[in-house]
N, C-alpha and C positions, 0 to 999 in steps of 0.2 A: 507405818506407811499410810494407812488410812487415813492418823489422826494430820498427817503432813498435807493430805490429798484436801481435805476438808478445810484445814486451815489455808490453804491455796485459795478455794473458791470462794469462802466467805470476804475474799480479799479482794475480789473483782469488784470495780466499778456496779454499783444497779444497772445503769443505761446498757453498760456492753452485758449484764447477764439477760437484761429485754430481748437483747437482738438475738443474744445466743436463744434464747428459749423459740423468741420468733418463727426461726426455721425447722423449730420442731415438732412431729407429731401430737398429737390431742395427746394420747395417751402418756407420751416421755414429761408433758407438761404436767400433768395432773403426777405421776410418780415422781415426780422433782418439787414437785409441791411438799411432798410426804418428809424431806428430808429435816427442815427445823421450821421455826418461827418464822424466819426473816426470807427463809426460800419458798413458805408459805404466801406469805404477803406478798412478795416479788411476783409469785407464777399466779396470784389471784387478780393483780390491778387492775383498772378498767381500761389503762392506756396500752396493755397487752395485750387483754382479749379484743379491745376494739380493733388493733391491727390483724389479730388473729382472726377475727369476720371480715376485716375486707380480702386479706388471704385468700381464705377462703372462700367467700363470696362473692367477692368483686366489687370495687368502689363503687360501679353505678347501682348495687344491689343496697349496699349500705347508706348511700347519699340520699336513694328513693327511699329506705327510710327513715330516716332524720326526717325527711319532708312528709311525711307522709302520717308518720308519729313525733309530733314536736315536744310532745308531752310523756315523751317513753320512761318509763317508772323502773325497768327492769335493770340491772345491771349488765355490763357486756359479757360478764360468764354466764350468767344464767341465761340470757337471752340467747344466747348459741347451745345454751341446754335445751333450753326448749325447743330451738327449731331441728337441732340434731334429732328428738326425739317427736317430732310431730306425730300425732294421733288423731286430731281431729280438725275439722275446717267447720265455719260458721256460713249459713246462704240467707242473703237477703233479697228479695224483687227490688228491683229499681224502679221508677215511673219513670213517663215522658211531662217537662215542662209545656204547659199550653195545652196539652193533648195531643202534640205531634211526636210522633214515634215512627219508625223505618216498619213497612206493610213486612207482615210475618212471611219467612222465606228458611230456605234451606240448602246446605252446600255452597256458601257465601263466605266471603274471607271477613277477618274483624280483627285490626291491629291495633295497638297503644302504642301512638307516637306523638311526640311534644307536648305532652300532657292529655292528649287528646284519643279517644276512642274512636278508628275511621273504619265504617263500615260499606261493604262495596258486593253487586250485584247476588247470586245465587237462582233460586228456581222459588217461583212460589203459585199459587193456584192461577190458573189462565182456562183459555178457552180449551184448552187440552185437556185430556182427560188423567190426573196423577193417580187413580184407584184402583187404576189396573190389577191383575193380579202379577205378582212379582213376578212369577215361571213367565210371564207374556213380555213383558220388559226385558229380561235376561234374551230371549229370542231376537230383541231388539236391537243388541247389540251390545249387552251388560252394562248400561246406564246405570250409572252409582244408584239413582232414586229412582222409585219406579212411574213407569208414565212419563212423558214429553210434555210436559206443562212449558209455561209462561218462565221467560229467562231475564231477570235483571239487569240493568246498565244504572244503575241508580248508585250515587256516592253519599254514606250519611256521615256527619262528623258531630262530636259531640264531648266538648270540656268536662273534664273527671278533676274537682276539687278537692280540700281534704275532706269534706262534708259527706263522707259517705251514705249516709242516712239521707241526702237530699234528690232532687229527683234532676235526670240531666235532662239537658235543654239541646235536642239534636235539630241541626242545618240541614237541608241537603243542597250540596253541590251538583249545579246543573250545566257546567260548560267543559269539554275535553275528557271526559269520561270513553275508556275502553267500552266495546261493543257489547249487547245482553250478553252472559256467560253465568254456569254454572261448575265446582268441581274445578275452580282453579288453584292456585296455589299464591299467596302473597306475605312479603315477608319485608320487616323494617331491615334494612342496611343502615348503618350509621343515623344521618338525617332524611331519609325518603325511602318511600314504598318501591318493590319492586314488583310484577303481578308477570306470572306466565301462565298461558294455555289457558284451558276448562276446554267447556263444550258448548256450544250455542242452543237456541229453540230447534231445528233442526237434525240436532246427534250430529252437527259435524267439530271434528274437533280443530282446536287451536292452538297455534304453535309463537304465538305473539308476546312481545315483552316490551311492558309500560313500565315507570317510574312517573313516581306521584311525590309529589313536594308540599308540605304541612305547612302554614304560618300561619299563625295568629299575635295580636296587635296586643297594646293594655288595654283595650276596653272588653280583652276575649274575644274578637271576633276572629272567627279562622274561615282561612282560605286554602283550598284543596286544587292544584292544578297537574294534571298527569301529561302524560308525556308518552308517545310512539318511538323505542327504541329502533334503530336500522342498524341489524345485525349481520347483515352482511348475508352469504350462502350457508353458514354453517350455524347450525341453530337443532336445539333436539324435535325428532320428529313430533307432530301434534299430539295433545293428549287431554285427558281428565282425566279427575277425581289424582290425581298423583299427590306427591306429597315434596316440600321444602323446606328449608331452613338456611341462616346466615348464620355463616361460621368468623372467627376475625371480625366482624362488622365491615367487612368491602367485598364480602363472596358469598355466591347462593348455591347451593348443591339442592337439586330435585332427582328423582327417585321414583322409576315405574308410571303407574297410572293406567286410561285405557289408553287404545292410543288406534289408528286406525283400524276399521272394519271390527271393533268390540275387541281388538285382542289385547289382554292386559301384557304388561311391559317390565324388564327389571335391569334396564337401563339405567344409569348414573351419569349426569352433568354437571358441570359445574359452572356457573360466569363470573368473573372477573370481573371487579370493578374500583380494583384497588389503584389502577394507574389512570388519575386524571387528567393525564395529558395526550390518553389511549382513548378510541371506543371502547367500549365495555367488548365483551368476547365471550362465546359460551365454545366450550369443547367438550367430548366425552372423556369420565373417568372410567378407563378398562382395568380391571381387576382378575385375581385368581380365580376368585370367587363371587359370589353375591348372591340376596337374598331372591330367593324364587320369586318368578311374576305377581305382580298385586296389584289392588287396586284401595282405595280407603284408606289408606293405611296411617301412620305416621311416624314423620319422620323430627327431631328434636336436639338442638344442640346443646350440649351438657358442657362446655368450655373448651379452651383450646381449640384443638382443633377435631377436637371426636363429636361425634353425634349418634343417636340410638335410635332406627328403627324397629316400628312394634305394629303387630296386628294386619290387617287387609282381608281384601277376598281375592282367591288364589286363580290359578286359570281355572280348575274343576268348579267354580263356586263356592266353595270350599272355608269359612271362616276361620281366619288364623292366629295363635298368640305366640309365635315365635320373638323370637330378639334377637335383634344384629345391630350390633357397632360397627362405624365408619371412622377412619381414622386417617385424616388428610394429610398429617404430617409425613416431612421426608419426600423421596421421591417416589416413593412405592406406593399410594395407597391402598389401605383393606379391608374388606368388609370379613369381619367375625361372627360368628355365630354363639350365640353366650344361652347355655342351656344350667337352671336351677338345679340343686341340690337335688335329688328325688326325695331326701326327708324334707324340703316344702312344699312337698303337691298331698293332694291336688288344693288343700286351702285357703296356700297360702300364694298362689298366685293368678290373675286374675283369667276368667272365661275368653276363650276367643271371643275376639269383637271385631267390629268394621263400622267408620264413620265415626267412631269416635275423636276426643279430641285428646292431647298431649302438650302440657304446658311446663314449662322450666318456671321452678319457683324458688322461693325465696330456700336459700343450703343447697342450693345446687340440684333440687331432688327433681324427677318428673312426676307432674302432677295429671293422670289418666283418669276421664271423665266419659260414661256413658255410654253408644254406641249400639251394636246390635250385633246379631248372632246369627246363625245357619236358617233358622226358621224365623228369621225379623223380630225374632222379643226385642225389645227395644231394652237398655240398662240405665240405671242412674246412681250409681256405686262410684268409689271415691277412689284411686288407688295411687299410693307414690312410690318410684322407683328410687333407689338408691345405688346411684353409678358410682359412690367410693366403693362400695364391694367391688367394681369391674377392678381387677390387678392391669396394670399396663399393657398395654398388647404387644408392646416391644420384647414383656418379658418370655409370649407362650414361643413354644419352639415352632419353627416356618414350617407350619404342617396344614394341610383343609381343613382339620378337624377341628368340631368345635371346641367352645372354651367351658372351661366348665368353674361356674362358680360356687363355692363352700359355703356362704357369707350370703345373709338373708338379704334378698334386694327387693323385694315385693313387699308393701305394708298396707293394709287394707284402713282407710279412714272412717272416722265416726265422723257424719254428716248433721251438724247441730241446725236450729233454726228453720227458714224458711225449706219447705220440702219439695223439691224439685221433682217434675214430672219424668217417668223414663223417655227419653230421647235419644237421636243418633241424626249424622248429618248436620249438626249445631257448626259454632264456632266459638273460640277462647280464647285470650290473649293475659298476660300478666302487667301488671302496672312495672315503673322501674324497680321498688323495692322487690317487688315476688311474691310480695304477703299479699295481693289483693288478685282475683283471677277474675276477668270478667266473661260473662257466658251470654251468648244470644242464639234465639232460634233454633232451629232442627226439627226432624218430625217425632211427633208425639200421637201416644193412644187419640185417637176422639171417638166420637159418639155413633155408632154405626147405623145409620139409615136402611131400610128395606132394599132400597135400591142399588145401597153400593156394595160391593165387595168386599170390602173392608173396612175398620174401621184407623182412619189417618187422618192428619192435619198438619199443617206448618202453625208451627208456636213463632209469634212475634215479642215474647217478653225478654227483660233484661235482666239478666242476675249478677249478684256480685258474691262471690265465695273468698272468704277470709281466710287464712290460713292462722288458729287460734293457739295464740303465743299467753 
């Protein structure tokens, strides 16, 4: 029977044994490999594994690398070895061409769209005083950063080539820009920005939502024009420091923040923007459950329609490293609670933080940068999750409790190259590939003067973090 079963399959076409392998797990791959010669060859091709990365990566993930690596030496099995198996990331400083660079700020958004890194307002030194003592800020109303400084309206943009080693050349855009604001949330949909809330020079919060349209010419010249949504009556109340994401590329889900009178928030919205021939529309997502009030936090879409909340500061003050998955699919949506193995603590999964940033990279993984802790240590550690260990949330039974995973999801990075200051309140965005993370801003150590309280600064540099294949 066997020897009938084998002489069967050696008898299929190649092309139909590609497709059949296609929809199979990594693993059924590599054990169908083991069986002769010719199943070898078959389950190792490059026109295999390359479908089996966009699979799994997604076209725009693999297209941005082709472009990005025109000269990629690896083959497509190995290259999905290495990125399954990431361990380390490479940082290099960027400069400004000319000597023009975006004035050093913090809590400012910073997105990669059309090739282009667009960066837009945050908080940075002013006539206010930011040295406060944090316990004096908290009183204030739990302002993410501490102190009432100086709030940005400033739009910077800035062409990312393949030349990574070269220094970029940033614009600023000075016409139709949103109101100074700090602690907002902005996020690419398809082709344009979307930006809601923050908080203004004053701690009043904001409940507004712009779209901002990228274009640039052949000669590189971009042009950045934003745009005042009118949403009608129903809209989520005002807020900062929350946290967003685009799921599908036509919809934005936000998440908590502060939100009147300093009380932090654990509210869930969603807008709609996938019907062009509609306003756009925000309404609340109500759930069973959800994660406790926060603020800092972040939030990140891992495909589909799931996304993974991490971190905040709580309503006690409280710094947090919980994780909750969101899962839009269906009529139900749910937020889960996905609690580690106890044999990976406390090692091997990363300190509470807040103000950190959270970026989806190249294999689907999140890549967690920096941030700060209960007593403001500030972090600059490397961490990526891995959301294939999440099992389906369709499969756990319809219970609160949370989910518990077996399967290591936490992996702590070696950080090679340029060595980045600790920081928190930054911002990060990934190029189309995944492989390139770009990092600007947040506060950093500085140099403590007699006079002041502590010792902070807003950093204005640009960094670029590799992800090393």
């Amino acid at each position: 029977m066997a020897d009938m079963y084998r002489s069967f399959i050696t008898h299929i076409a190649s092309d139909h044994i590609l497709s059949i392998l296609h929809l199979l797990p990594i693993d059924s791959i590599l054990s169908f490999a083991m069986t002769c010669k010719k199943f070898k060859t078959l389950a190792s091709s490059d026109i295999l594994w390359e479908s089996l990365c966009r699979r799994d990566w997604g076209n725009p993930s693999v297209d941005g690398l082709l472009i990005s690596y025109p000269e990629r030496k690896l083959s497509w099995k190995k290259l999905y070895q290495k990125v399954s198996q990431i361990c380390s990331i490479s940082c290099f400083r960027l400069s400004g061409k000319d000597g023009i660079f975006p004035r050093p700020r913090a809590s400012h958004s910073l997105n990669f769209i059309s090739g282009c890194l667009v960066l837009f307002g945050g908080g940075c030194e002013g006539d206010k005083d930011w040295t406060l003592p944090y316990t004096e800020s908290l009183k204030r109303g739990g302002v993410v950063l501490v102190g009432l400084g100086r709030h940005l309206d400033d739009t910077w943009v800035a062409y990312c080539g393949n030349d990574i080693r070269r220094a970029l050349r940033w614009h600023q855009i000075n016409s139709g820009t949103p109101t100074g604001r700090f602690g907002q949330s902005c996020t690419v949909i398809d082709d344009a920005l979307v930006l809601f809330g923050g908080i203004n020079d004053i701690g009043i919060r904001q409940n507004d939502t712009w779209v901002g349209h990228v274009t640039r010419d052949e000669k590189i010249e971009i042009k950045l024009s934003w745009r005042l949504l009118d949403m009608g009556r129903i809209a989520p109340p005002p807020r900062g420091a929350h946290a967003g994401c685009c799921i599908d590329n036509k919809r934005m889900v936000i998440h908590g923040g502060i939100g009147l009178d300093g009380l932090r928030l654990n509210d869930t919205w969603l807008l709609d923007l996938s019907d062009s021939g509609r306003s756009p529309s925000w309404h609340e997502i109500v759930t069973l459950s959800s994660p406790p009030a926060r603020s800092g936090h972040s939030l990140t879409w891992i495909g589909d329609t799931q996304m993974i909340l991490f971190g905040g500061r709580g309503t006690g003050y409280e710094v947090l490293n919980d994780i909750w998955l969101l899962d839009m699919g269906g009529d139900c949506p749910e937020w889960v609670e996905l609690k580690c193995d106890s044999s990976n603590l406390p090692n091997d999964v990363p300190l509470p933080r807040v103000g950190h940033s959270a970026t989806l990279i190249l294999g689907g993984r999140v890549l967690i940068y920096g941030g700060e802790d209960s007593y403001r240590h500030r972090k600059n550690d490397f961490w990526v999750f891995d959301p294939s260990v999440v099992p389906a949330i369709k499969m756990r039974s319809q219970t609160l409790n949370p989910m518990r995973l077996s399967g290591k999801v936490w992996k702590r990075l070696k950080a090679e190259g340029h060595q980045l200051d600790c920081r928190s309140f930054h911002s990060a965005c990934a190029d189309r590939s995944g492989c390139r993370v770009y990092i600007f801003g947040g506060m950093v150590d500085g140099v403590v003067q007699p006079a002041e309280p502590s010792g902070l600064r807003f950093d204005g540099e640009l960094y670029l973090v590799e992800v090393v294949l």
